[in-house]
N, C-alpha and C positions, 0 to 999 in steps of 0.2 A: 170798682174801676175795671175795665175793660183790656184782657191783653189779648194779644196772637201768640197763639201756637202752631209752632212749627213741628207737629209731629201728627201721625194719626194715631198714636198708643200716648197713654199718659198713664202715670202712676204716681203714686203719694210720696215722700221722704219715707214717712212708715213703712210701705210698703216695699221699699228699696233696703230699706234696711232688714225688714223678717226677709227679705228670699230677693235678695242683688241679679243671680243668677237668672231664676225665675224671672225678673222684670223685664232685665232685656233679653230676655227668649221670647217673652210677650209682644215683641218688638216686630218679629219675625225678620232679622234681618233688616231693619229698619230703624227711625232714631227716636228715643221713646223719651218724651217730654217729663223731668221731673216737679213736680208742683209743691208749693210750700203755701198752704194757708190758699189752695186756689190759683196761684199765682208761678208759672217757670222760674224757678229756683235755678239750674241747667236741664240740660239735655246729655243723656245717655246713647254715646253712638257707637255704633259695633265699628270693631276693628278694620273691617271690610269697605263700612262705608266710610269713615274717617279716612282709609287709604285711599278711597275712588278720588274724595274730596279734595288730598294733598295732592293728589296727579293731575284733576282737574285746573288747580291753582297752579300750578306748575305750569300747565300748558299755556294758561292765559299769561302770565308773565310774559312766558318765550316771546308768544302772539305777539306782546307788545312791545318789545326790545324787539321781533324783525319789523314792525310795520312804523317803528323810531329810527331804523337805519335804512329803511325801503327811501327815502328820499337822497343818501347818503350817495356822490359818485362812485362807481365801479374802479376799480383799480386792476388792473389787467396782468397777473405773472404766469411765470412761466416756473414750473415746478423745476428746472436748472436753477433758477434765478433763487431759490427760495437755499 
């Protein structure tokens, strides 16, 4: 059976396990696919990228809570008023 992988570095369980460190430094900074039997078991992401990731997602939410209120009327005060 045929999968997709989402990484250009892959490494075995085995392999994760004799040298963890070593695997994702083989990464370069990038997210290195774990395989089991052939098959993505998970993916190993550096701390770097997992952050871009969660910022990324962050932003698209916002994105879509201002563009859920962009049709919303305007309400006009006056910082006295507040």
């Amino acid at each position: 059976m045929a999968h997709l992988i989402y990484a250009t570095v892959t490494a075995s369980v085995s392999e994760l396990k004799k040298n963890p460190m070593g695997t994702v430094s083989a990464g370069e900074g990038q997210t290195v696919a774990i395989l089991n039997r052939n098959a993505p078991a998970f993916y190993c992401v550096p701390a770097g990228a997992y952050e871009a990731l969660m910022d990324r997602l962050e932003d698209m939410e916002l994105n879509a809570i201002a563009d859920a209120r962009a049709e919303e009327p305007v309400v006009r005060v006056k910082l006295d008023e507040l």
